[in-house]
PDB file of N, CA, C and O in Angstrom:
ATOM      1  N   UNK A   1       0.839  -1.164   0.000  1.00  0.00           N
ATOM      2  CA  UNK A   1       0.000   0.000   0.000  1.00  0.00           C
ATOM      3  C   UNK A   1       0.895   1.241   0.000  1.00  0.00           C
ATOM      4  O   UNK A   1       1.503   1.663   0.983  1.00  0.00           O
ATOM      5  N   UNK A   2       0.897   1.723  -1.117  1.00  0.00           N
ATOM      6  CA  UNK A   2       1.604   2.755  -1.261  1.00  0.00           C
ATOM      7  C   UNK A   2       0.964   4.412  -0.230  1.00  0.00           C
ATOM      8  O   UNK A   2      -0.229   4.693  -0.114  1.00  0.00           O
ATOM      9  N   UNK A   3       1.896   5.083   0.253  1.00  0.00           N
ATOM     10  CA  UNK A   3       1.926   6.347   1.169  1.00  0.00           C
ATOM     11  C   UNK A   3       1.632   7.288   0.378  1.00  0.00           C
ATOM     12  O   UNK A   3       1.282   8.296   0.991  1.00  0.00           O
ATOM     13  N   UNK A   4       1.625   7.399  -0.821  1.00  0.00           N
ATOM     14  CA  UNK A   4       1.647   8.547  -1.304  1.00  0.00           C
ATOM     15  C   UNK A   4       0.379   8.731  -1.880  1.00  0.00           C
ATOM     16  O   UNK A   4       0.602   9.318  -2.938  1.00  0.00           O
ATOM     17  N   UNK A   5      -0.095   8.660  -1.833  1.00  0.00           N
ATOM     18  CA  UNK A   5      -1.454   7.940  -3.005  1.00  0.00           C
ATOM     19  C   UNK A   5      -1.822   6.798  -3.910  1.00  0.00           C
ATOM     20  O   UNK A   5      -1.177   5.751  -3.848  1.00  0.00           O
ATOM     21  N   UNK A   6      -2.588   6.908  -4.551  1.00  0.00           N
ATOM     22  CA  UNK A   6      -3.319   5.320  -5.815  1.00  0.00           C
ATOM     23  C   UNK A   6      -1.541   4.879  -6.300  1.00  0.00           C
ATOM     24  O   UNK A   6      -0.662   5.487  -5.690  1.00  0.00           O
ATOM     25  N   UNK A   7      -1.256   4.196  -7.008  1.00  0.00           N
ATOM     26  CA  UNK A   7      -0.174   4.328  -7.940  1.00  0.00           C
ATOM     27  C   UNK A   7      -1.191   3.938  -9.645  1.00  0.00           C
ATOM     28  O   UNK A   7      -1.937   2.966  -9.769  1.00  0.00           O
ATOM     29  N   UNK A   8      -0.950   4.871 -10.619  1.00  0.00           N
ATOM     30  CA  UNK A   8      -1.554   4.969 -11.620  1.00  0.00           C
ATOM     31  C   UNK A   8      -0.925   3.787 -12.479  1.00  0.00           C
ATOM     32  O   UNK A   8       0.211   3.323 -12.377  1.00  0.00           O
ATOM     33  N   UNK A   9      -2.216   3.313 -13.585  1.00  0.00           N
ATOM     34  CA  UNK A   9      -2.212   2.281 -14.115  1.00  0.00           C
ATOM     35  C   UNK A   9      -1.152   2.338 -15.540  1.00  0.00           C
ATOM     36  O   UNK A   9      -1.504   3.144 -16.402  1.00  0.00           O
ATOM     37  N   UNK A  10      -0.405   1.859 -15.701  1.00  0.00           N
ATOM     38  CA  UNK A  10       0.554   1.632 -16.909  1.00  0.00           C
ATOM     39  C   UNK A  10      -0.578   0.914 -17.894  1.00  0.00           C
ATOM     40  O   UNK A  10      -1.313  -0.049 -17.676  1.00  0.00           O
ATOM     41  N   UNK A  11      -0.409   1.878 -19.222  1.00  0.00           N
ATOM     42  CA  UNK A  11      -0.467   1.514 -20.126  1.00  0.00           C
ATOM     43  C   UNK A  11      -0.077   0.420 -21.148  1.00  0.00           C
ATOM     44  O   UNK A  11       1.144   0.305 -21.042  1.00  0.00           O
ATOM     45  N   UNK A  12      -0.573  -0.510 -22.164  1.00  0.00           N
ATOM     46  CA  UNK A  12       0.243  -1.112 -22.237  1.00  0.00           C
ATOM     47  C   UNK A  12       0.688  -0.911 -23.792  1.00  0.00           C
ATOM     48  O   UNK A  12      -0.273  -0.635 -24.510  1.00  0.00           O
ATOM     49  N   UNK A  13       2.183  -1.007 -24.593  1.00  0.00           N
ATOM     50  CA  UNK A  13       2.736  -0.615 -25.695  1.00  0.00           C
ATOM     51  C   UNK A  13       1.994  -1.621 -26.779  1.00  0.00           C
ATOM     52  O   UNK A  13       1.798  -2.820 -26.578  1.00  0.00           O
ATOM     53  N   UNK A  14       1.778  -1.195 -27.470  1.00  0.00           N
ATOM     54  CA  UNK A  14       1.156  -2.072 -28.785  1.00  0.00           C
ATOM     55  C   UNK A  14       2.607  -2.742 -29.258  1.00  0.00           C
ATOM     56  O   UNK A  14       3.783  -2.447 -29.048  1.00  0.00           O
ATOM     57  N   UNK A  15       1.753  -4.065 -30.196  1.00  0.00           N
ATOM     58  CA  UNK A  15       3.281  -5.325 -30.513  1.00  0.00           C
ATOM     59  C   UNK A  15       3.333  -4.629 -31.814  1.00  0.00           C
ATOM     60  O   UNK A  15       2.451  -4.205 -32.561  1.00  0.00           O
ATOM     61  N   UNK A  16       5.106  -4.636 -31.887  1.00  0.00           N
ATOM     62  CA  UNK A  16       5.796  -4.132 -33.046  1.00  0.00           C
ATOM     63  C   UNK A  16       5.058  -4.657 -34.351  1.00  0.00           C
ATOM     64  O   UNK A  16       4.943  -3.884 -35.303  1.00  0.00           O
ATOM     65  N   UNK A  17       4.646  -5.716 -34.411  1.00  0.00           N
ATOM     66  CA  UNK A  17       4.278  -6.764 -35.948  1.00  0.00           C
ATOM     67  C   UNK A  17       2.860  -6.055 -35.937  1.00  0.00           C
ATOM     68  O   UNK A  17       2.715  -5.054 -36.639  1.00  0.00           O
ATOM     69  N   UNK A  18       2.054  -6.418 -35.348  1.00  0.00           N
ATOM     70  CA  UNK A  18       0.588  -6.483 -35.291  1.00  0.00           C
ATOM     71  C   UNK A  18       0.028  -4.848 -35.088  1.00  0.00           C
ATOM     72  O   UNK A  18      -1.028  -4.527 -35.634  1.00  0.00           O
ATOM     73  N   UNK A  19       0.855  -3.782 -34.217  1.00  0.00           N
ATOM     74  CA  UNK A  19       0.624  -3.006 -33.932  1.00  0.00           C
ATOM     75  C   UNK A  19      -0.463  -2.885 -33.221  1.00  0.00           C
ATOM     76  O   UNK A  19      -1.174  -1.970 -33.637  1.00  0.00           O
ATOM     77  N   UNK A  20      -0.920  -3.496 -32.226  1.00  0.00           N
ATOM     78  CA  UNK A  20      -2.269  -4.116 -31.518  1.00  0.00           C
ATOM     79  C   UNK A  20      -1.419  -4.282 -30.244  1.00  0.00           C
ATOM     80  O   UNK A  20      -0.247  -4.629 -30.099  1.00  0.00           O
ATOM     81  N   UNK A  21      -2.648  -3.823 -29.115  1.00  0.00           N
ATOM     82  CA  UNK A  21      -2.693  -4.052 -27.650  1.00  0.00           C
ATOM     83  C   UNK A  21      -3.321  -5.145 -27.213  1.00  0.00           C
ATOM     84  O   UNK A  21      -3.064  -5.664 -26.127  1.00  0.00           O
ATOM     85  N   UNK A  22      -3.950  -5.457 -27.803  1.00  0.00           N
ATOM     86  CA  UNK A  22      -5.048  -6.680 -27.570  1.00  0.00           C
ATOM     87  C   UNK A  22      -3.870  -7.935 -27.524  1.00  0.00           C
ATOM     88  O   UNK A  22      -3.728  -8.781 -26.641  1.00  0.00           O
ATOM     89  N   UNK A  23      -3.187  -7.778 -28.616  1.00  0.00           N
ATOM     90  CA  UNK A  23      -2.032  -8.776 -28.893  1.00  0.00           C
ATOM     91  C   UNK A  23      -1.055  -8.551 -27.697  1.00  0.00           C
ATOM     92  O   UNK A  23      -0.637  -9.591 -27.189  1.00  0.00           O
ATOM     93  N   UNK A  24      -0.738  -7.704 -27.307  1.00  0.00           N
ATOM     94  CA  UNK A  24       0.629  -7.137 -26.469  1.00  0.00           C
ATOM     95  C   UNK A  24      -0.374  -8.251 -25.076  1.00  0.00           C
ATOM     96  O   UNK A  24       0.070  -9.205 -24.437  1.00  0.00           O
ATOM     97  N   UNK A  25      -1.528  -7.739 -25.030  1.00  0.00           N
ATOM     98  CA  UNK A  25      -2.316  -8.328 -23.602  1.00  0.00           C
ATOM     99  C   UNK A  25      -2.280 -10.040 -23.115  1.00  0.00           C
ATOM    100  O   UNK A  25      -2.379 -10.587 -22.017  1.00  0.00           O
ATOM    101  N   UNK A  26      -2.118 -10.474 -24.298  1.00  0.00           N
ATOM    102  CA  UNK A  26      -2.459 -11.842 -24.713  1.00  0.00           C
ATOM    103  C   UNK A  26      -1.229 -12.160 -24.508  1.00  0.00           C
ATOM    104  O   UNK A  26      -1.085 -12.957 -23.581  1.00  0.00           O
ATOM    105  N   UNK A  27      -0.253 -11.819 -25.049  1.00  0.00           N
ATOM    106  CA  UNK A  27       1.514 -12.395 -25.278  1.00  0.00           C
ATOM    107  C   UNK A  27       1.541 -12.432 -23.095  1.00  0.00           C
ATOM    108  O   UNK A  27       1.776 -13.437 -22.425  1.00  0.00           O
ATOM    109  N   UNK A  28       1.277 -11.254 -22.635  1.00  0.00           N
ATOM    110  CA  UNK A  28       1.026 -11.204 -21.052  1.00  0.00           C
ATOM    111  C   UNK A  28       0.343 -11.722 -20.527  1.00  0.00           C
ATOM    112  O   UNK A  28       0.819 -12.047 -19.439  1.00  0.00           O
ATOM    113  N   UNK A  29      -0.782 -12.094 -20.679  1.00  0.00           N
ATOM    114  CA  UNK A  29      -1.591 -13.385 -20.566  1.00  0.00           C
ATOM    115  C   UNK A  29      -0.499 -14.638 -20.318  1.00  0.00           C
ATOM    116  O   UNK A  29      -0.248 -15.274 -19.294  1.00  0.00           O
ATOM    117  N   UNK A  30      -0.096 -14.704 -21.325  1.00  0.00           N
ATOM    118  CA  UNK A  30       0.329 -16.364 -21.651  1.00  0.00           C
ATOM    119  C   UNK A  30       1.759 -16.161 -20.788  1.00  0.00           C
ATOM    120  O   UNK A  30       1.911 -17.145 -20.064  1.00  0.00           O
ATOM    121  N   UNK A  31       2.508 -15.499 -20.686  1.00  0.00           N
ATOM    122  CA  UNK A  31       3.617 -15.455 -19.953  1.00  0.00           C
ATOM    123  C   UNK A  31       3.649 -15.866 -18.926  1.00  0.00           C
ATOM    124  O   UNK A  31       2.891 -15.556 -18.007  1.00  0.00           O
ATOM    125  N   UNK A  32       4.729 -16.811 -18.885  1.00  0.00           N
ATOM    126  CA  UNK A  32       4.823 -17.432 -17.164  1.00  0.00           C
ATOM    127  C   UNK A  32       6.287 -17.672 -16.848  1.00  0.00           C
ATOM    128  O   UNK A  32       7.088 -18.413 -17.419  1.00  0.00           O
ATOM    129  N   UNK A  33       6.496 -16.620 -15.477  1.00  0.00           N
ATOM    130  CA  UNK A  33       7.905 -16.230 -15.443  1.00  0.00           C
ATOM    131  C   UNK A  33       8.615 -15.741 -15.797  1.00  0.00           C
ATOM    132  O   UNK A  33       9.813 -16.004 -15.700  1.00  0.00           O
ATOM    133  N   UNK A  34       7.993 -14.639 -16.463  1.00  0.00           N
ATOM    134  CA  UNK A  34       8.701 -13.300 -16.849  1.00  0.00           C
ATOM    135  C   UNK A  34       9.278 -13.895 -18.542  1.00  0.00           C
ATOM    136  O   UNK A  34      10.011 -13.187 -19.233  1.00  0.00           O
ATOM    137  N   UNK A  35       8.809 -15.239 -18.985  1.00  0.00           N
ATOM    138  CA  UNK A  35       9.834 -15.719 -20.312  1.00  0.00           C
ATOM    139  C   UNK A  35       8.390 -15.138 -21.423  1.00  0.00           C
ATOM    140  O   UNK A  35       7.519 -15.867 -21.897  1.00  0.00           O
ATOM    141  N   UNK A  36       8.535 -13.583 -21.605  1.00  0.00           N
ATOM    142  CA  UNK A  36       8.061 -12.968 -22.811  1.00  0.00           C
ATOM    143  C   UNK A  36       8.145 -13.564 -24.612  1.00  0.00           C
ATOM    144  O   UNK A  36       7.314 -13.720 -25.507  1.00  0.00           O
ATOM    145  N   UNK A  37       9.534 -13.745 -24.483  1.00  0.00           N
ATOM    146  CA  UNK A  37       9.992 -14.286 -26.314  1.00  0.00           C
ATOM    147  C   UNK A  37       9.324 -15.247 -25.793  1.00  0.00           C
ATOM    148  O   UNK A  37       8.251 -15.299 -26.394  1.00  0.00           O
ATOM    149  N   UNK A  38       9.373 -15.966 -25.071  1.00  0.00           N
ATOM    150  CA  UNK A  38       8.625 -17.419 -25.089  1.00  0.00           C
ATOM    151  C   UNK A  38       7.350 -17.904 -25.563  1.00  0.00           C
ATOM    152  O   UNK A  38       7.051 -18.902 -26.219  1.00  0.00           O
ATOM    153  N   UNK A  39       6.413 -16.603 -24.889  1.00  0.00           N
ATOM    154  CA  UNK A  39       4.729 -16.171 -25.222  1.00  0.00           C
ATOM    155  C   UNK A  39       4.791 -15.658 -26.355  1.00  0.00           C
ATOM    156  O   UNK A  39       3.872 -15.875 -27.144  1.00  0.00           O
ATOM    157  N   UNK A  40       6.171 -14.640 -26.823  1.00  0.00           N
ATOM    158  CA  UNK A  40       5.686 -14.025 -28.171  1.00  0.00           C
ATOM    159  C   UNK A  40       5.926 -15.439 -29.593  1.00  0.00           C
ATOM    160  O   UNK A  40       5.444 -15.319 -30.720  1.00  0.00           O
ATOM    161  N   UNK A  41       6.592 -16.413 -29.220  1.00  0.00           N
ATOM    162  CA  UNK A  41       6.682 -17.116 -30.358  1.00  0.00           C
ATOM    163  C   UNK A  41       5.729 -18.075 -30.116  1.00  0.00           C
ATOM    164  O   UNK A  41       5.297 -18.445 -31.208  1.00  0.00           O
ATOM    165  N   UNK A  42       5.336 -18.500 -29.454  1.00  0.00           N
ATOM    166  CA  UNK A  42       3.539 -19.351 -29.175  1.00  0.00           C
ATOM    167  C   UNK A  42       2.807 -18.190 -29.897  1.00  0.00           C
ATOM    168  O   UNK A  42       2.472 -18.582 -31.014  1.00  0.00           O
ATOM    169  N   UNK A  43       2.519 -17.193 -29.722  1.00  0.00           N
ATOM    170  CA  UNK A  43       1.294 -16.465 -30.347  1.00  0.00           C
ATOM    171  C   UNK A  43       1.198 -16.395 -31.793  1.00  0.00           C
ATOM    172  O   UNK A  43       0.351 -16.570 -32.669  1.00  0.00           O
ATOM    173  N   UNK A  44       2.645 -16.005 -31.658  1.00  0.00           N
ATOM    174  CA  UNK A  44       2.995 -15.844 -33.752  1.00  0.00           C
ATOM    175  C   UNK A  44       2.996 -17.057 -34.329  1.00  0.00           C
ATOM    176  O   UNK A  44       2.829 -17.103 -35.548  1.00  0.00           O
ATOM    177  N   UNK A  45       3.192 -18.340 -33.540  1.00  0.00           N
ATOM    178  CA  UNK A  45       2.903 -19.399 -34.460  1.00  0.00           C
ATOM    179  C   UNK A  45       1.735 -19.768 -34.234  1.00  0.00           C
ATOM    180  O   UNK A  45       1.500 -20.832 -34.808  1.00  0.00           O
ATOM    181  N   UNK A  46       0.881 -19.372 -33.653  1.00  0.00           N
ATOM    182  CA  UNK A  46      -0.454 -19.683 -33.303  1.00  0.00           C
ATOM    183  C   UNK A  46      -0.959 -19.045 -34.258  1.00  0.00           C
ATOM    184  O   UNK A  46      -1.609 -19.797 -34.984  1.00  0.00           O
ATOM    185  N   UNK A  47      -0.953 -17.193 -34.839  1.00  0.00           N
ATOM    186  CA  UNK A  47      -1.171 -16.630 -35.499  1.00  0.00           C
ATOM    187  C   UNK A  47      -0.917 -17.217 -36.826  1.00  0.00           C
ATOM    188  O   UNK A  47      -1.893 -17.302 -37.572  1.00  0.00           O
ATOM    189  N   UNK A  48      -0.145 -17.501 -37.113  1.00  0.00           N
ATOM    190  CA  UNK A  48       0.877 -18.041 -38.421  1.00  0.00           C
ATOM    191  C   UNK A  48      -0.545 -18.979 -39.122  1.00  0.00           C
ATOM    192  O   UNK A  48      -1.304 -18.742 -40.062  1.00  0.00           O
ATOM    193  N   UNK A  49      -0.417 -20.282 -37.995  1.00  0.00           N
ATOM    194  CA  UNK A  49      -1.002 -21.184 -37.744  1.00  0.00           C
ATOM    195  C   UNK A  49      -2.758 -20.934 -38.923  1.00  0.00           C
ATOM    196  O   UNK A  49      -3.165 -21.484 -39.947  1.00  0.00           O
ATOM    197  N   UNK A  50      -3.435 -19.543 -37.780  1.00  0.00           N
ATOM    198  CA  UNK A  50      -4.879 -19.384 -37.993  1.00  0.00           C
ATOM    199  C   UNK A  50      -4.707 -18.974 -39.725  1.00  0.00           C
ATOM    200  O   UNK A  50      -5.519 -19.257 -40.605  1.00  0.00           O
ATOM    201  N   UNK A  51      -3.685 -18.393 -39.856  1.00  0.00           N
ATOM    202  CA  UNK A  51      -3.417 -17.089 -41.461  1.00  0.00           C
ATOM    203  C   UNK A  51      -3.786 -18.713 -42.537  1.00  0.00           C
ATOM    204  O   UNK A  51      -4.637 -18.816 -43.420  1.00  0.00           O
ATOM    205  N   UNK A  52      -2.939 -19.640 -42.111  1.00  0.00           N
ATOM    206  CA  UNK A  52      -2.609 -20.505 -42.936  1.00  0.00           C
ATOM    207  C   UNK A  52      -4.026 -21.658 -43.158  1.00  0.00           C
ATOM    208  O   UNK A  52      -4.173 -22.467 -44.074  1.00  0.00           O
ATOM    209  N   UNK A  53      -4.713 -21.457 -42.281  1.00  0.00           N
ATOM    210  CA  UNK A  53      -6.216 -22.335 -42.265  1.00  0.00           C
ATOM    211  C   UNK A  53      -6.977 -21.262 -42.722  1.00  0.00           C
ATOM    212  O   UNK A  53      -7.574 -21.666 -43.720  1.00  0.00           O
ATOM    213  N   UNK A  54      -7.265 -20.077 -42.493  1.00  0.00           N
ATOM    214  CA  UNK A  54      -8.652 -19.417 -42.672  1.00  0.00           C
ATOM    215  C   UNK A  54      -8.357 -18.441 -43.804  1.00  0.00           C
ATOM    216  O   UNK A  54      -9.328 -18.082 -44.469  1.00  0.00           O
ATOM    217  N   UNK A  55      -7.101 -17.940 -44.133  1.00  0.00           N
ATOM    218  CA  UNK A  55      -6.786 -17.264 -45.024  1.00  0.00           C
ATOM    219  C   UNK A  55      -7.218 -15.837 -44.923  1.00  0.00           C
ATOM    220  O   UNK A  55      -7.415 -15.238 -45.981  1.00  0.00           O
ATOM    221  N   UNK A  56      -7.394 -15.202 -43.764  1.00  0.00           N
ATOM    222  CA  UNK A  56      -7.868 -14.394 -43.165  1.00  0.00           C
ATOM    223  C   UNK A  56      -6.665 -13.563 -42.728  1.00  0.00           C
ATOM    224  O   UNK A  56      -5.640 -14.203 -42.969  1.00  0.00           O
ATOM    225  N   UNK A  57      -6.391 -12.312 -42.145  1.00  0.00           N
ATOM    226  CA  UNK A  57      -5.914 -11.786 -41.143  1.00  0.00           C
ATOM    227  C   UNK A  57      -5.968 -12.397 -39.809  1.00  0.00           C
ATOM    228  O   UNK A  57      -7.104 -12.405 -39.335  1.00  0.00           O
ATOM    229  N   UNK A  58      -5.120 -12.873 -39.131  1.00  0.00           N
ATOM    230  CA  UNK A  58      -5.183 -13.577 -37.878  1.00  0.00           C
ATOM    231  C   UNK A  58      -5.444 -12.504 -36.793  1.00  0.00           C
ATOM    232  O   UNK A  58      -6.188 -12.927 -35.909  1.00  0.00           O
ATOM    233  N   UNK A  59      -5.094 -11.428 -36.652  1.00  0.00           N
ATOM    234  CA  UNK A  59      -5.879 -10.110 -35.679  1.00  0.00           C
ATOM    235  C   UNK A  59      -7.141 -10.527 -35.465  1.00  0.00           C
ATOM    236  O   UNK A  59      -7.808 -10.901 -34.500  1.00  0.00           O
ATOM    237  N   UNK A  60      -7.343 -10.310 -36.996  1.00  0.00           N
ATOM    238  CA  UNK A  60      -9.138  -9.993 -37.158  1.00  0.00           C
ATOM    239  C   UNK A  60     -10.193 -11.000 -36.698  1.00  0.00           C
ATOM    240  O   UNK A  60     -11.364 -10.872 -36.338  1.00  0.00           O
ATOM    241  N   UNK A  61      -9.262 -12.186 -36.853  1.00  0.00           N
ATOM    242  CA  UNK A  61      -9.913 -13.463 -36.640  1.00  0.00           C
ATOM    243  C   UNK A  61      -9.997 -13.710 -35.013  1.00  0.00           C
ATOM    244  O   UNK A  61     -10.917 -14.202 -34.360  1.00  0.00           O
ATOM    245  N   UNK A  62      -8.480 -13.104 -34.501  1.00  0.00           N
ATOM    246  CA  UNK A  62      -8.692 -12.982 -32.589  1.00  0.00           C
ATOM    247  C   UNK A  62      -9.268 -11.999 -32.090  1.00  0.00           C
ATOM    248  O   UNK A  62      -9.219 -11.902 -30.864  1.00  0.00           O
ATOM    249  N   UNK A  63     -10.073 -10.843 -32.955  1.00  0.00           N
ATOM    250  CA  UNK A  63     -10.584  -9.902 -31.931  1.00  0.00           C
ATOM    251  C   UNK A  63     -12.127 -10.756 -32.302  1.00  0.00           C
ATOM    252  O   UNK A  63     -12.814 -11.208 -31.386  1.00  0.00           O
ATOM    253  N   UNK A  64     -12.502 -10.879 -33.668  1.00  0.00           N
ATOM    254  CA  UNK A  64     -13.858 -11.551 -33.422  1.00  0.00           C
ATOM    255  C   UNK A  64     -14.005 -12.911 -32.562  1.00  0.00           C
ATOM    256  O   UNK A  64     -15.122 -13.355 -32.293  1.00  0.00           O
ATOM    257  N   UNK A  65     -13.102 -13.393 -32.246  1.00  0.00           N
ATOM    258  CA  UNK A  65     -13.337 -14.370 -31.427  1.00  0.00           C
ATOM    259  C   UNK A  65     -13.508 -14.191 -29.980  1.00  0.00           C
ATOM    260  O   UNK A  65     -14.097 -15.005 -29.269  1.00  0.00           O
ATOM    261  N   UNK A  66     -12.962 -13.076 -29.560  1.00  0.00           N
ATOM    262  CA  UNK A  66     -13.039 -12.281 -28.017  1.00  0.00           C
ATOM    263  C   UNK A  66     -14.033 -11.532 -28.188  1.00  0.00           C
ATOM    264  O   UNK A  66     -14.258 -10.841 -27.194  1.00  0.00           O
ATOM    265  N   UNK A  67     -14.834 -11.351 -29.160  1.00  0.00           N
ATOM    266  CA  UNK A  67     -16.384 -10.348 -28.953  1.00  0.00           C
ATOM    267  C   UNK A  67     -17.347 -11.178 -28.722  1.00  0.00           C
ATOM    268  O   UNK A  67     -18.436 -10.806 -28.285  1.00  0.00           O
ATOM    269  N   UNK A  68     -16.973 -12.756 -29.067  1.00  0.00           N
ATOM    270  CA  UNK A  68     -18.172 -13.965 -29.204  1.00  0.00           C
ATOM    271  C   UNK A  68     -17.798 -14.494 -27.603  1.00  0.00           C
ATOM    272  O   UNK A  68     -18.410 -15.440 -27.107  1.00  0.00           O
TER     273      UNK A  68
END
């Protein structure tokens, strides 16, 4: 409990490739133990993965799937 007041909420940086927060959230999601590259290459081959079945944008395909 901080003395000084609230401590304000950090923003979070959009991912270099995708340019998306939603993505940056998810890569943090999946992280366990601080091993980031770890989450970021699960996502991108996960991504890779969806591009190569649906022929779609893989973003587009994970934000409509988080609105359902």
């Amino acid at each position: 409990m901080p003395r000084k007041g609230p401590v304000p909420k950090r923003d979070v940086l959009p991912d270099p490739i995708y340019n998306s927060k939603i993505f940056t959230k998810l890569v943090n999601q999946l992280m366990w133990d601080g091993k980031k590259s770890l989450a970021e290459k699960i996502c991108y081959g996960a991504f890779e993965i969806v591009q190569s079945k649906t022929r779609r944008e893989p973003l587009e395909v994970f934000e409509e799937a988080m609105k359902n």
